[in-house]
C-alpha positions as CSV (number, residue, x, y, z in Angstrom):
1,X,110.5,101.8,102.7
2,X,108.2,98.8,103.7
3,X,104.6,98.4,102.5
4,X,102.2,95.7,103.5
5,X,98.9,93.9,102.3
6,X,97.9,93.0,105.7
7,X,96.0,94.9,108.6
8,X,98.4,96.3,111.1
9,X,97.4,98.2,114.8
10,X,99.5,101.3,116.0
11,X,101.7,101.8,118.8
12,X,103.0,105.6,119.2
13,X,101.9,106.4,116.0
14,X,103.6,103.1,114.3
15,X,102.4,100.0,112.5
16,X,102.6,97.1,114.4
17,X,102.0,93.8,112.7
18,X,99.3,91.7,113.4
19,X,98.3,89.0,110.9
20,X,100.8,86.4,109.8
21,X,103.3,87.6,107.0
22,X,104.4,84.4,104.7
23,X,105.7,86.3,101.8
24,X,107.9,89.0,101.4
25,X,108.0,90.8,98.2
26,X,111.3,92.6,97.5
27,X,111.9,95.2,94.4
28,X,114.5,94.6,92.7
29,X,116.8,91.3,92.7
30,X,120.7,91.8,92.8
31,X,122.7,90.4,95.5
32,X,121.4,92.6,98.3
33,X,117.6,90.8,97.6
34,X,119.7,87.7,97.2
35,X,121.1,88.3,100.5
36,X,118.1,89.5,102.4
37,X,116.0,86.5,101.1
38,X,118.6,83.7,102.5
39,X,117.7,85.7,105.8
40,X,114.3,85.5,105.0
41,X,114.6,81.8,104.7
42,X,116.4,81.2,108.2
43,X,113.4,82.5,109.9
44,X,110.8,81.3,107.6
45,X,109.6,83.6,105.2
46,X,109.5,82.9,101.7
47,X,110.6,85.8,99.2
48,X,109.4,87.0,95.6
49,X,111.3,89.6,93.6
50,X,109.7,92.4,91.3
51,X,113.2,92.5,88.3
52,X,113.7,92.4,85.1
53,X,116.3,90.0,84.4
54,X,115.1,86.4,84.9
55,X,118.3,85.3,86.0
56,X,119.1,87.5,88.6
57,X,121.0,86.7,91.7
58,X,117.8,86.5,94.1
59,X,116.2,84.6,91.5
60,X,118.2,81.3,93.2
61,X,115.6,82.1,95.9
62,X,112.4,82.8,94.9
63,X,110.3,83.3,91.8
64,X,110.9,86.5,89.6
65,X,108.3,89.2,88.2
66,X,109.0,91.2,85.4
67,X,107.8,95.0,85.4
68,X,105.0,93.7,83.0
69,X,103.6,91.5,86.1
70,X,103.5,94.0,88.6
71,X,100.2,93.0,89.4
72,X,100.8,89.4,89.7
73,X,104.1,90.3,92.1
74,X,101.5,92.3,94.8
75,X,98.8,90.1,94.5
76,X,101.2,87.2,96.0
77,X,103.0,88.9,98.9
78,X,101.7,90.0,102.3
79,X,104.5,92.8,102.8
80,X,106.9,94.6,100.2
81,X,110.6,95.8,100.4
82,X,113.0,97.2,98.6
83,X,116.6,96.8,98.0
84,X,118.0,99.4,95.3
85,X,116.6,103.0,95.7
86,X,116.8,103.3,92.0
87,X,113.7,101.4,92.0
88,X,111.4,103.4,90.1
89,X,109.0,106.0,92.2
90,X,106.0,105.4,90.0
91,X,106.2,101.4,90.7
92,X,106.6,102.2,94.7
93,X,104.0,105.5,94.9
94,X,101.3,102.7,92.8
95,X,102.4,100.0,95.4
96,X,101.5,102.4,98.9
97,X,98.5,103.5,97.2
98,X,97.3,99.7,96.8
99,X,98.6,98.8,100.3
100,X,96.4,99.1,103.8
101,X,99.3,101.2,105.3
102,X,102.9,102.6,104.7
103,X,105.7,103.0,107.0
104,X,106.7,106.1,105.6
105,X,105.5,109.9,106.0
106,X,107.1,111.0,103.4
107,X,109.0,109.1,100.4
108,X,112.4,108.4,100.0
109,X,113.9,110.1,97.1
110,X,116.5,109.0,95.2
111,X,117.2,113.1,94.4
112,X,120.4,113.6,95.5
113,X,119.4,117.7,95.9
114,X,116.4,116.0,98.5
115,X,119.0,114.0,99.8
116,X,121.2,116.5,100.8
117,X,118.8,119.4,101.4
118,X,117.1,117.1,104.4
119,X,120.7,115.9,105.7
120,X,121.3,119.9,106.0
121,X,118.0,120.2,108.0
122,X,118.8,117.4,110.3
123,X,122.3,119.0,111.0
124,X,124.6,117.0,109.2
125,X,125.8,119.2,106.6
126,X,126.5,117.7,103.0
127,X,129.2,119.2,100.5
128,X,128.9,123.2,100.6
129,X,128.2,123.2,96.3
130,X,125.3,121.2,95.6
131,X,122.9,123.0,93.3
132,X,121.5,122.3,89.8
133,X,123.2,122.6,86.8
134,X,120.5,122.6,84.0
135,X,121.7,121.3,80.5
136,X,122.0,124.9,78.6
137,X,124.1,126.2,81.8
138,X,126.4,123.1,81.1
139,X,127.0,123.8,77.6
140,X,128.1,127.3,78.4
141,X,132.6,127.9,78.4
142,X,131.8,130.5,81.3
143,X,130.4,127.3,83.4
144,X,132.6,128.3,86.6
145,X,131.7,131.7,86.4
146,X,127.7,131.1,86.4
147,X,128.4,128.9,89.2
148,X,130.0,131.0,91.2
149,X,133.1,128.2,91.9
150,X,136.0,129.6,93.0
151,X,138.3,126.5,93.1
152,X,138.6,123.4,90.5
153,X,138.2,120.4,90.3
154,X,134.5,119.7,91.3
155,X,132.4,116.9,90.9
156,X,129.4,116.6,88.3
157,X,126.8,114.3,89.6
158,X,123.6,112.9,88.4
159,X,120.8,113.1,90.8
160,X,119.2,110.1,90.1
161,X,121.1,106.4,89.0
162,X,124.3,106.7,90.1
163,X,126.4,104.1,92.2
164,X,129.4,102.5,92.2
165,X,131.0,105.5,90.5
166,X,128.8,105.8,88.2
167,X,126.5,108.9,87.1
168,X,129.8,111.1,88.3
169,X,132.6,113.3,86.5
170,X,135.4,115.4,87.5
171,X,135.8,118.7,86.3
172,X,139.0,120.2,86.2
173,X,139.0,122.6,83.9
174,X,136.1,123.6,80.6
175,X,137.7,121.7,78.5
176,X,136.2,118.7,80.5
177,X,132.4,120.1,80.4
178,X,131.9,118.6,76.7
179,X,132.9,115.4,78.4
180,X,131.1,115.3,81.3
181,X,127.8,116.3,79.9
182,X,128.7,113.5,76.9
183,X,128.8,110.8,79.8
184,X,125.9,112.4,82.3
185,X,123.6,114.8,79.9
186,X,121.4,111.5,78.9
187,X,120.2,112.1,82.9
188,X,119.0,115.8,82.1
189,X,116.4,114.0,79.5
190,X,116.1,110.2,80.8
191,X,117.4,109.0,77.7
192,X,120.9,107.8,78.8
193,X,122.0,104.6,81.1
194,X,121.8,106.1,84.5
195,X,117.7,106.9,84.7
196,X,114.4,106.8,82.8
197,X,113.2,109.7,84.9
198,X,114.7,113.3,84.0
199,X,117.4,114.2,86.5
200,X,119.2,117.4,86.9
201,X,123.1,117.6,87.1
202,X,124.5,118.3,90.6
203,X,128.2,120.7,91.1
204,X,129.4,118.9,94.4
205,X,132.6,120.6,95.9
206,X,136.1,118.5,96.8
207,X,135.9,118.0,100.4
208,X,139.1,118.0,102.3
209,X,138.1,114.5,104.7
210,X,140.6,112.4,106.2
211,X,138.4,109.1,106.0
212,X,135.2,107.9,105.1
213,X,133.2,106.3,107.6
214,X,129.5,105.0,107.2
215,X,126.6,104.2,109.9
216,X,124.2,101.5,109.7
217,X,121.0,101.1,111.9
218,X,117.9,99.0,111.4
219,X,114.5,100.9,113.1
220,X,111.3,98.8,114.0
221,X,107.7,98.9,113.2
222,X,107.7,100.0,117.1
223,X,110.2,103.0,116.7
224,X,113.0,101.1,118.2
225,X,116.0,102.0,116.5
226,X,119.5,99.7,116.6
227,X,122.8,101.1,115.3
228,X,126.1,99.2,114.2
229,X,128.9,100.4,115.1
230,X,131.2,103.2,112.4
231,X,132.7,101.2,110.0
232,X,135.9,102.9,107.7
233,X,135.4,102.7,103.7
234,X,138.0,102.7,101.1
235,X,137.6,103.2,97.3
236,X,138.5,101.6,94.2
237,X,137.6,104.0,91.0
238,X,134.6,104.9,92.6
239,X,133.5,101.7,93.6
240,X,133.4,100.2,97.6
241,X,136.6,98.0,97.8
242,X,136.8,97.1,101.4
243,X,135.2,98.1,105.0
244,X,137.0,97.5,107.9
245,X,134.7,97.1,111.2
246,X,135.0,99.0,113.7
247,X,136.3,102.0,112.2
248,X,139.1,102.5,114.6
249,X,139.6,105.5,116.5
250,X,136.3,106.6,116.4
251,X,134.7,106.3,118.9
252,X,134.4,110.0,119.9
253,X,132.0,110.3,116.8
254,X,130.3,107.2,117.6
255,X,127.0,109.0,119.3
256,X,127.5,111.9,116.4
257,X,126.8,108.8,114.0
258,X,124.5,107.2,116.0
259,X,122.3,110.6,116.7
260,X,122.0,111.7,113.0
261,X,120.9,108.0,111.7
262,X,117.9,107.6,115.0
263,X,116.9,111.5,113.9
264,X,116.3,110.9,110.3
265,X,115.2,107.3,110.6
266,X,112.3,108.8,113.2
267,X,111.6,111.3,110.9
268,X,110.9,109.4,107.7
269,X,108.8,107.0,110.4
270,X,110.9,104.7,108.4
271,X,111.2,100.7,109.0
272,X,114.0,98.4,107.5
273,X,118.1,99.2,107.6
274,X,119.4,102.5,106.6
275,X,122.9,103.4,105.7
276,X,124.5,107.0,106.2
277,X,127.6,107.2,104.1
278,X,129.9,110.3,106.2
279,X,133.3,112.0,105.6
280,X,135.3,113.1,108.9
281,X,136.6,116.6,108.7
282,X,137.7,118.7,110.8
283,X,135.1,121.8,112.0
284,X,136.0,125.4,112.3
285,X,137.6,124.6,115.7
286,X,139.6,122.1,114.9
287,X,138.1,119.0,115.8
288,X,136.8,116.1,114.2
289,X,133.3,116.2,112.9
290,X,131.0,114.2,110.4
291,X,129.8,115.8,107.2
292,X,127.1,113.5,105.1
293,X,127.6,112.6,102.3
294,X,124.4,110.1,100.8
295,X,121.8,108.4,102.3
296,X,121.1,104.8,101.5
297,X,117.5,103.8,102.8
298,X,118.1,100.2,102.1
299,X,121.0,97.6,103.2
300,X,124.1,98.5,102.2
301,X,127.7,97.4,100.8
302,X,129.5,98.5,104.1
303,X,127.4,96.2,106.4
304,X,128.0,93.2,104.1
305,X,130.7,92.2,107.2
306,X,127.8,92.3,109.4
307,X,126.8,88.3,108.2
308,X,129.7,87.0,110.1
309,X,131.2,89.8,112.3
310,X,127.7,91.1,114.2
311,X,125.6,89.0,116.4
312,X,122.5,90.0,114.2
313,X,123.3,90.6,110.4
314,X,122.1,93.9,108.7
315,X,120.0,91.2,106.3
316,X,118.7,89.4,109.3
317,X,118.0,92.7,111.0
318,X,116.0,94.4,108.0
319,X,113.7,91.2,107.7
320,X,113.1,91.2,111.3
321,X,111.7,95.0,111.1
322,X,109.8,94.4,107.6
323,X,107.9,91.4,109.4
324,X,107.5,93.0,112.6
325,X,109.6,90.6,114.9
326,X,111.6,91.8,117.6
327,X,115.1,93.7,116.5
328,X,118.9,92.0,117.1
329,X,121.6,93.0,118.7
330,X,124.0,95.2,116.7
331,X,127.4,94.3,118.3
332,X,130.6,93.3,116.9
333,X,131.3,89.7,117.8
334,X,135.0,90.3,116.2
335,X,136.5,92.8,114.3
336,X,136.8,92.0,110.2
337,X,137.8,93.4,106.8
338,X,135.1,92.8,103.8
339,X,136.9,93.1,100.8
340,X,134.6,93.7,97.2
341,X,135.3,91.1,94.3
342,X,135.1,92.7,91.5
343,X,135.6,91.8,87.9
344,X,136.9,88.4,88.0
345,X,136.5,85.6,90.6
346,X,139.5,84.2,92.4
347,X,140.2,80.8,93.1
348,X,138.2,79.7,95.8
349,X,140.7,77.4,97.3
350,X,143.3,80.0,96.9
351,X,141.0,82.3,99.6
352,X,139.8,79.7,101.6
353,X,142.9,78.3,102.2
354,X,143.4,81.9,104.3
355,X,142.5,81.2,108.0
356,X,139.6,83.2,108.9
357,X,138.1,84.1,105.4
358,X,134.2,83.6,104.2
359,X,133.6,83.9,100.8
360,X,129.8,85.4,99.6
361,X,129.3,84.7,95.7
362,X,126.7,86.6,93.6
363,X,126.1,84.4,90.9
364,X,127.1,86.9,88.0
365,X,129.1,87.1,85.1
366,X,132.7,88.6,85.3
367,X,132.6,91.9,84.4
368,X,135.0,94.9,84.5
369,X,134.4,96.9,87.9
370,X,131.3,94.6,88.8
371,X,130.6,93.6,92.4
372,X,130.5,89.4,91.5
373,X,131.4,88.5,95.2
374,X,132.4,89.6,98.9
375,X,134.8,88.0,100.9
376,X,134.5,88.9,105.0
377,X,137.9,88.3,106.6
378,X,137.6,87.4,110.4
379,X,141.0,85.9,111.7
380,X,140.7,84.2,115.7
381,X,143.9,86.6,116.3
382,X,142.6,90.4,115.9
383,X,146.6,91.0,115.3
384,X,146.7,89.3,112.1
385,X,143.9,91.3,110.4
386,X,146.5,92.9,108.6
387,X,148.7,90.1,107.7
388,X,145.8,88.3,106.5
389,X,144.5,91.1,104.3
390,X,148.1,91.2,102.4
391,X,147.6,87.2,101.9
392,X,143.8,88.0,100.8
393,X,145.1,91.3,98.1
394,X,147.4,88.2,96.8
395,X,144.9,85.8,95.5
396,X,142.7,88.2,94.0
397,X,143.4,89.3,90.2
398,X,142.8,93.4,90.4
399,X,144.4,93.4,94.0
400,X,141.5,95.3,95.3
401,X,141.8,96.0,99.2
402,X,145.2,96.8,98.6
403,X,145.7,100.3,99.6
404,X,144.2,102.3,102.2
C-alpha cells in the first residue's frame, strides 16, 4: 500500500505523480526498510521510518519515529510505504485518511481468512480447511468432531502476527489443543506476542505439494505490472532458509504465476512489490497446478536474490513504483541461491572466500532462529551452484541451506 502527501493526476483510473517526492516515509524499520531505503538512496530519495525500536536496522539510514510521533513522521514525508503487513491497520487507515489520495481500493488485510477468502475468488485456491476456531470451540476434547476434520495432523494458525513460523501449531491429536491454544490463544484476546488486535484461530489442512514456489511482481502508479520469474523455497522450522532462482522446471506454471499476481495486483489497484507465496500440486487430472498459500503485499524474503541476480532489484523496483518513475526490467541476469543467516553470523572471510558469494548484514543481535543476514550465491559457472552451496552450508554454524 502507498500513500502520498502530494497532488497526483490520473491515468486509467490511476495516480500518477506529479510534484517532486524527496522523502519517503516507510512503516516499520527491519531489514526489508533497511534494504528498500539503500535503494532509495541510489536514486535520490531520502527515507524516514515510523518503529519503535531506536536502533533498528533502517535506522543506519534515516531518522526513526516512534508510535508516539506519528504526527511528526507524516508531517516530514511527501509519500508513505510500508514494509511489514503487521503494521497496525489503525496507524495505516489514520495515515490514507490524512493523505490527498491512496493507491488502494480496498485495504490490505493482514486476516489470513481475507487472505484466503480473496485468493479463492481470484481462482487460486488456498488450503481446503480454513475457517475460525473461536476460543470456547478450542477448549472443547471433541475439537475434531466440531470441525468436521476427518484426517490429523492440521495446522492451528493465528490470523494476524505470524511469520517466520510463528503464530502456528500442529495438531496431531487433542492432547495437543491445551498446547496450541497455550502458545496461540493470547491472539483470540490481543494479549499475547503475536498481535495487539484480536485475531481468530485458523484450522488449515496438510497439503500434499511437491515444492513451494513463490511469485514476485512490482505494479506501477500507471497499472503496469512486472513479474520475476518462480523462484523454489525451502524451510527451516518454519522459517525461509534458502530460494533458489529460477525455480527449475517450471516454466509450464510460469503464466499460472504470472496471471494470478497481475489479477490481484489490478484488483487491489495496488502500487509497490507483492509477493504470492504457492504450493505445486497436482489437480484432479493429474497435472501440475498452483494452490496459494499467503499473500505478502510488501517485498519479500524470496526476492532478497533479486539485489544481485535481476537486472532491477525487488527494492529498487518497489521505490521506483512508490515515486512514480518508470518500472525495471524483471529478468534473471544469472541464476543464484540466497541462503537465510539465522542465529549466529559466520565468519565473513570464511564466506567470502567462496567465489561468487555476496553477503547482506542486518545489523542485529544473534538470536536463535532470527533472520541477522542473507547471503546471495551467484557463481560465473551456473554448474557449480551446487558445489558452491555445500562449501557455503560449511561455514555457516546451524548449516541452514543444507537440505532440500
Amino acid at each position: 500500500m502507498t500513500t502520498t502527501n502530494t497532488d497526483s493526476n490520473t491515468v486509467n483510473n490511476n495516480p500518477i505523480q506529479t510534484t517532486p517526492i524527496q522523502t519517503i516515509g516507510i512503516l516499520g524499520g527491519g531489514q526489508l526498510g533497511m534494504m528498500l531505503a539503500e535503494s532509495a538512496m541510489q536514486l535520490g530519495y531520502r527515507c524516514i521510518f515510523l518503529e519503535d525500536a531506536p536502533n533498528c536496522p533502517a535506522s543506519l539510514y534515516g531518522k526513526v519515529y516512534s508510535s508516539q510521533q506519528l504526527e511528526d513522521f507524516v508531517k516530514k514525508a511527501d509519500v508513505f510505504t510500508l514494509e511489514f503487513e503487521n503494521t497496525p491497520v489503525e496507524t495505516v487507515q489514520w495515515l490514507q485518511q490524512l493523505s490527498t489520495d491512496s493507491d488502494t481500493d480496498e485495504d490490505i488485510n493482514t486476516n489470513k481468512n481475507i487472505d484466503n477468502e480473496f485468493s479463492k475468488k481470484q481462482g487460486m485456491y488456498p488450503p481446503p480447511i480454513a475457517l475460525e476456531i473461536a476460543q470456547d470451540r478450542l477448549a472443547e476434547k471433541s475439537l475434531f468432531n466440531q470441525l468436521d476434520i476427518a484426517t490429523v495432523p492440521f495446522l492451528s494458525v493465528s490470523s494476524r502476527g505470524g511469520y517466520d513460523g510463528k503464530g502456528q501449531f500442529v495438531i496431531r491429536s487433542n492432547e495437543d489443543i491445551a498446547k496450541a491454544w497455550a502458545e496461540l490463544g493470547g491472539a483470540v484476546t490481543g494479549q499475547g506476542n503475536l498481535t495487539s488486535t484480536p485475531a481468530p484461530l485458523i484450522a488449515e489442512g496438510f497439503i500434499n505439494f511437491s515444492r513451494e514456489v513463490s511469485i514476485i511482481a512490482v505494479r506501477g502508479q500507471g497499472g503496469e505490472v512486472r513479474a520475476y520469474d518462480l523462484v523454489e523455497n525451502h524451510h527451516y522450522n518454519g522459517i525461509l532458509a534458502k530460494t533458489q532462482a529460477p525455480a527449475i522446471g517450471t516454466s509450464h506454471l510460469k503464466q499460472m504465476a504470472q496471471t494470478a499476481i497481475s489479477k490481484l495486483m489490478n484488483h487491489l489497484n495496488y502500487v509497490g512489490v507483492l509477493a504470492l507465496e504457492l504450493f505445486v500440486c497436482k489437480d484432479e487430472h493429474g497435472n501440475d497446478t498452483l494452490l496459494a498459500n499467503e499473500i505478502a503485499p510488501r517485498v519479500h524474503n524470496s526476492g532478497h536474490w533479486s539485489i544481485e541476480g535481476a537486472v532491477t532489484s525487488q527494492f529498487e523496483n518497489h521505490i521506483r513504483a512508490v515515486v512514480g518513475l518508470p518500472l525495471g526490467d524483471t529478468a534473471i541476469v544469472h541464476p543464484s541461491i540466497m541462503v537465510n543467516v539465522l542465529g549466529e553470523y559466520p565468519k565473513l572471510v570464511d564466506v567470502l572466500a567462496i567465489d561468487g558469494c555476496h553477503y547482506h548484514t542486518y545489523h542485529k543481535e544473534e538470536r536463535d532462529n532470527r533472520k541477522i543476514a542473507h547471503i546471495t550465491l551467484m557463481p560465473t559457472d551456473t554448474a557449480q551452484l551446487k558445489e558452491r552451496l555445500a562449501e557455503l552450508v560449511s561455514v555457516l554454524p546451524n548449516k541452514v541451506g543444507e537440505s532440500g
